[in-house]
C-alpha positions in Angstrom: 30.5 11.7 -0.8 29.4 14.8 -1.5 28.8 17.0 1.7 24.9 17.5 3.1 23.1 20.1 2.0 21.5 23.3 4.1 17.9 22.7 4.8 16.8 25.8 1.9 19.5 24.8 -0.4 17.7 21.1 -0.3 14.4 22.3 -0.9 15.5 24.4 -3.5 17.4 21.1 -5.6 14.4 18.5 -5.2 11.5 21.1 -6.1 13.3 22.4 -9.0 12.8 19.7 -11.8 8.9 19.5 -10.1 6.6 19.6 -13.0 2.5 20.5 -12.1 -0.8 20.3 -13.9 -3.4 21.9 -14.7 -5.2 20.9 -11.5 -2.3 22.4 -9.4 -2.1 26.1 -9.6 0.7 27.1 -7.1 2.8 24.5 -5.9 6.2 24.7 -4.1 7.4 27.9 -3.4 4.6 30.0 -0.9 3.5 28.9 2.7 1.0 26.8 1.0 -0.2 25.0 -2.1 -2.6 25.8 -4.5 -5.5 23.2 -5.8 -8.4 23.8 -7.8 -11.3 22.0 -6.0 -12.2 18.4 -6.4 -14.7 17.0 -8.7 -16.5 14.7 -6.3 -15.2 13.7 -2.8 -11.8 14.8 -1.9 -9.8 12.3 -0.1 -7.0 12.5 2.1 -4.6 10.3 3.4 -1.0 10.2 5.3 1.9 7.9 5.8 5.3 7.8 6.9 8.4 5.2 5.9 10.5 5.2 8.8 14.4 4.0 8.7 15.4 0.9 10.6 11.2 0.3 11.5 10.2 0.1 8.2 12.9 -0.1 5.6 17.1 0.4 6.1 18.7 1.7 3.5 21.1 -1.3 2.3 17.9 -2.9 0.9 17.6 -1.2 -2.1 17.7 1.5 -3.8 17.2 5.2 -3.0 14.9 5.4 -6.1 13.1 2.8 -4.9 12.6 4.0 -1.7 11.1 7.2 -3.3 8.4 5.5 -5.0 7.3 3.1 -2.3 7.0 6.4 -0.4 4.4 7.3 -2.8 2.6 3.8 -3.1 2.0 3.2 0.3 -0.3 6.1 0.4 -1.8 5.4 -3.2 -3.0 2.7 -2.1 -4.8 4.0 0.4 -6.6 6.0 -2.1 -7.0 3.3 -4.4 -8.5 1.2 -1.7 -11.5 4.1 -1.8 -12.0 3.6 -5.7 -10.2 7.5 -5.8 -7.7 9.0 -8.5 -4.7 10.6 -6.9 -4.2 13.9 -7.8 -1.0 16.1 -5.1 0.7 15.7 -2.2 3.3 17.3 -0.2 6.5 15.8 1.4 7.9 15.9 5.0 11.7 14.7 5.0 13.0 13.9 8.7 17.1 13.7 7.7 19.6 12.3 10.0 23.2 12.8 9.5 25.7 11.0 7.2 23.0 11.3 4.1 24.3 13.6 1.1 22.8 15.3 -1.5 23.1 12.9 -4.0 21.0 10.5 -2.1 17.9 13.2 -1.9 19.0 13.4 -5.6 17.9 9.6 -6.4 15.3 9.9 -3.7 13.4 12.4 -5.3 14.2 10.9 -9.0 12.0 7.7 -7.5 9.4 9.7 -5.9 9.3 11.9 -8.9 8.7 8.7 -11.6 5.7 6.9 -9.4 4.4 10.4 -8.8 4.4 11.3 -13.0 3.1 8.0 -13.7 0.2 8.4 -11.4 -0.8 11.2 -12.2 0.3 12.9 -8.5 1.8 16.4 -8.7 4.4 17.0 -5.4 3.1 20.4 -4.5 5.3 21.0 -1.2 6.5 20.0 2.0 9.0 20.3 4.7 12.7 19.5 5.9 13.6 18.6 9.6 16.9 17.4 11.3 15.9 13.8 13.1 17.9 10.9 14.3 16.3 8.6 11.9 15.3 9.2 8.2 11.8 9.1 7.9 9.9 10.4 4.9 6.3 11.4 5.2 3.5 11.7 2.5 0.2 13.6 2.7 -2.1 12.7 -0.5 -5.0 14.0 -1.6 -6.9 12.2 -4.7 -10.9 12.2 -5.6 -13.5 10.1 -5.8 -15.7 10.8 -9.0 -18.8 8.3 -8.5 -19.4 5.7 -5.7 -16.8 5.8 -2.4 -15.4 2.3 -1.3 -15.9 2.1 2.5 -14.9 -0.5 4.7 -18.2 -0.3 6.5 -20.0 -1.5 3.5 -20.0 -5.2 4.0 -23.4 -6.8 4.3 -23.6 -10.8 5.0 -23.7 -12.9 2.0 -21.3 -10.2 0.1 -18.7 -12.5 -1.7 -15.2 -11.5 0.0 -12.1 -10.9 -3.4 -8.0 -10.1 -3.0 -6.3 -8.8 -6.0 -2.6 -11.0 -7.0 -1.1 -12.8 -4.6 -0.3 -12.6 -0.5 2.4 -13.3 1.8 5.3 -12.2 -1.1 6.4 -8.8 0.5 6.1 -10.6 4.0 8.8 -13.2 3.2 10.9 -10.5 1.0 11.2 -8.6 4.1 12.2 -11.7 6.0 14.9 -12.5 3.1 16.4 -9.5 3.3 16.6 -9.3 7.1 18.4 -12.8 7.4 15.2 -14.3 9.1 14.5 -16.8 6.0 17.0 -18.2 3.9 16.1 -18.1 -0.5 17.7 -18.4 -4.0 17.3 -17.5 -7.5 14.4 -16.4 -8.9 11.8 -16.8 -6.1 14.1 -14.7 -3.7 14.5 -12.1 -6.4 10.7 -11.8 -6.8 9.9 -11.8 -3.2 12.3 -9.0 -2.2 10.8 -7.3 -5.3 7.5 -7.4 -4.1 8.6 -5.8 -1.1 10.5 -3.1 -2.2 8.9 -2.2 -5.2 5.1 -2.6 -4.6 2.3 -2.0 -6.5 -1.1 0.4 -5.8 -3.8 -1.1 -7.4 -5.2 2.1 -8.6 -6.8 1.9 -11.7 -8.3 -1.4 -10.6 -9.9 0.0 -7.3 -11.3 3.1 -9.7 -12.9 0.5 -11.9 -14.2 -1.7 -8.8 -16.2 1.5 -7.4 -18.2 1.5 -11.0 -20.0 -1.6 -9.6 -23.4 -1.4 -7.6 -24.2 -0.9 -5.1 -20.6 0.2 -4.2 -18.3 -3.0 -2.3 -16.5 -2.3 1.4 -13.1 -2.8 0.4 -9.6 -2.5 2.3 -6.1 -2.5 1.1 -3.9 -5.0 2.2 -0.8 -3.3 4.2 -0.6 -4.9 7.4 -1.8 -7.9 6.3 -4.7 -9.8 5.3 -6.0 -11.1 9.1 -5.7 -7.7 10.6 -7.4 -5.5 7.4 -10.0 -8.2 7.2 -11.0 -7.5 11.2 -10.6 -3.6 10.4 -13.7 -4.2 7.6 -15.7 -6.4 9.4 -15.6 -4.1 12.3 -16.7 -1.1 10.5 -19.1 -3.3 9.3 -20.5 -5.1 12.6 -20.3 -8.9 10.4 -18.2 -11.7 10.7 -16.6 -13.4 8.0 -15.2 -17.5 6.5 -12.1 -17.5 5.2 -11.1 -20.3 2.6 -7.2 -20.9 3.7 -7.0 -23.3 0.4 -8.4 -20.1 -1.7 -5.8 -18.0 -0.3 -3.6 -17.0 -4.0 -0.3 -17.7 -3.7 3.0 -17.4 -6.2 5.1 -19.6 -7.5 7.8 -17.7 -5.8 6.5 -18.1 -2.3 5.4 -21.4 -3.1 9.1 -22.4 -4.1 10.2 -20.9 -0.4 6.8 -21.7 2.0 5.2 -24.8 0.6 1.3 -25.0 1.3 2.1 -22.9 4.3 -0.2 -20.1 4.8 0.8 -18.1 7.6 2.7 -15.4 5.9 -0.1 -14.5 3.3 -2.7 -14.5 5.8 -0.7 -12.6 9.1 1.9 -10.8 6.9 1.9 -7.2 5.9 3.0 -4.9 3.3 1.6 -6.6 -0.3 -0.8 -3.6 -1.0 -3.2 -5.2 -2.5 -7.1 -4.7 -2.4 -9.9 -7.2 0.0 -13.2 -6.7 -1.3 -16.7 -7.9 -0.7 -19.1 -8.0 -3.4 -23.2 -7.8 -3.0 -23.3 -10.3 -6.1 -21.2 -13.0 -6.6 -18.8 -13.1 -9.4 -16.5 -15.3 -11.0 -12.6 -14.6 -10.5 -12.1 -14.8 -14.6 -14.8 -12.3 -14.4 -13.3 -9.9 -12.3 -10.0 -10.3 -13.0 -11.1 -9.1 -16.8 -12.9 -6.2 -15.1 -10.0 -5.2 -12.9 -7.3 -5.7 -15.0 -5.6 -7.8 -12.6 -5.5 -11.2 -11.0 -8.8 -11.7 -8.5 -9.3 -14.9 -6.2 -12.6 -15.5 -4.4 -11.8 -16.5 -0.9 -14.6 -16.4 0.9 -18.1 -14.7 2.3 -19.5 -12.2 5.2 -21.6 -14.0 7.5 -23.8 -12.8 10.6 -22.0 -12.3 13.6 -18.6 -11.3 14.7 -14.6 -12.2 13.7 -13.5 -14.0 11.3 -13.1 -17.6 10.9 -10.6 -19.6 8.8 -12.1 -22.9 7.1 -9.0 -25.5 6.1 -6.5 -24.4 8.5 -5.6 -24.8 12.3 -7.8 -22.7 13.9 -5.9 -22.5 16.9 -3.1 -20.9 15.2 -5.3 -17.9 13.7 -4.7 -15.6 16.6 -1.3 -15.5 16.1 -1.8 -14.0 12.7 -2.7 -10.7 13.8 -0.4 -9.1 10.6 1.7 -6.2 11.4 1.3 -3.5 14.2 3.2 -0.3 13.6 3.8 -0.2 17.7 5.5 -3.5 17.9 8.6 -5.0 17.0 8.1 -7.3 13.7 8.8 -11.4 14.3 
């Protein structure tokens, strides 16, 4: 192992194979970056991955931990209908990490960023007793914004792909739920390589009047009550129209509680003025889209098919408490 790298030495071997375009025009290098201003509304968003809360590092890869870096805050932007354009990096390092691993980080970080179109215009390096990485994005909005305020009763409520994979990969790969084959390799897929629906949320804000939409990190009870909130609606919930795999079908059966209290599957909740079919949308999007329910008067959510009694105990993730 090689030894750790000074704090400048660092920052001078991850910016140096940094590539920019033309919307960037300084980027590393000065005491800030330099943007040319937004077409439409600029959005901003922040996140942080945070060793031992929300990865460790005997997961996966380095490279992969890179890029889910970057698509936990794409999503964000997706879930606003925006195209991501920079962002800059905070790196909280512990000891015992080498350069070679910042090496592979940033190689990660670097591919999602090219392939989104996301230049990495700066950031900073700190000494911490935990690795945690930290993204600030900015992206824009060209026509109508998503808002999770938007909901109106009798909207139509969508998910893109499927729910609950990521929830039981993390629970696979933490020794809390036992899989094999295929199915486990899919499910620890979905969690450590995830997927921002990006292009799919740009070509949802097209429709009018604009949906209230919502991406799916901490689970789709929890991000449902932050859009009906915003909104001051209530909501039904089909369990049965819940979409699940095959995969977590092969590990969970019928059972529904990790795709509707589990986190992390970054995919988009939508609610639609006019109702579409799923075939429909799905063409539209680019991407799988299940109907699973509609906005109704009042307020909370409540789950049709299932045992109600249970629903409170699908709250999804909190980023203050321990995971189960």
């Amino acid at each position: 192992m090689s030894k750790a790298p000074g704090e400048f030495e660092l920052i001078a071997r991850l910016t140096a194979r940094l590539r920019r375009r033309p919307g960037t025009i300084l980027g590393p290098g000065d005491d800030c970056a330099i943007l040319k201003p937004a077409r439409g509304r600029e959005l901003i968003t922040i996140d942080s991955l945070v060793e031992g809360v929300h990865f460790r590092l005997d997961w996966g890869s380095a490279e992969a931990l890179g890029a889910r870096t970057l698509t936990v805050n794409l999503s964000d932007i997706a879930a606003m209908g925006g195209r991501p354009a920079a962002c800059v990096v905070n790196l909280a390092i512990r000891p015992g990490l080498d350069a070679r691993f910042f090496d592979r980080l940033y190689a990660g970080l670097g591919r999602a960023a090219a392939a989104a179109g996301v230049d990495i215009v700066g950031g900073n390096v700190t000494r911490a007793a935990a690795l945690s990485i930290t993204i600030a994005l900015v992206g824009a909005a060209q026509g109508g914004v998503m808002l999770r305020g938007a909901a109106r009763p009798g909207d139509h409520l969508y998910v893109t792909g499927t729910l609950g994979d990521a929830a039981l990969g993390w629970r696979i790969l933490d020794g809390k739920i036992t899989a094999r084959g295929a199915a486990r390799r899919f499910l620890i897929d979905r969690f450590l390589n995830p997927v921002a629906r990006v292009a799919a949320g740009m070509r949802l804000a097209r429709i009018r009047p604009a949906p209230a939409a919502i991406d799916l990190s901490d689970g789709l009870w929890q991000d449902l009550g932050h859009l009906l909130e915003r909104s001051g609606v209530g909501a039904e919930i089909d369990a049965a129209a819940i979409p699940l795999s095959a995969a977590y079908r092969a590990v969970a059966g019928d059972d529904r509680t990790l795709a509707i209290g589990g986190g992390e599957d970054y995919e988009l909740l939508f609610a639609l003025r006019a109702a579409k079919s799923s075939a429909e949308l799905s063409r539209r999007l680019g991407v799988a889209v299940s109907r699973i329910g509609r906005i109704v008067r009042g307020r909370g959510a409540r789950l049709i098919g299932a045992d109600e009694a249970g629903t409170p105990a699908l709250a999804g993730w909190d980023q203050l408490k321990e995971r189960e």
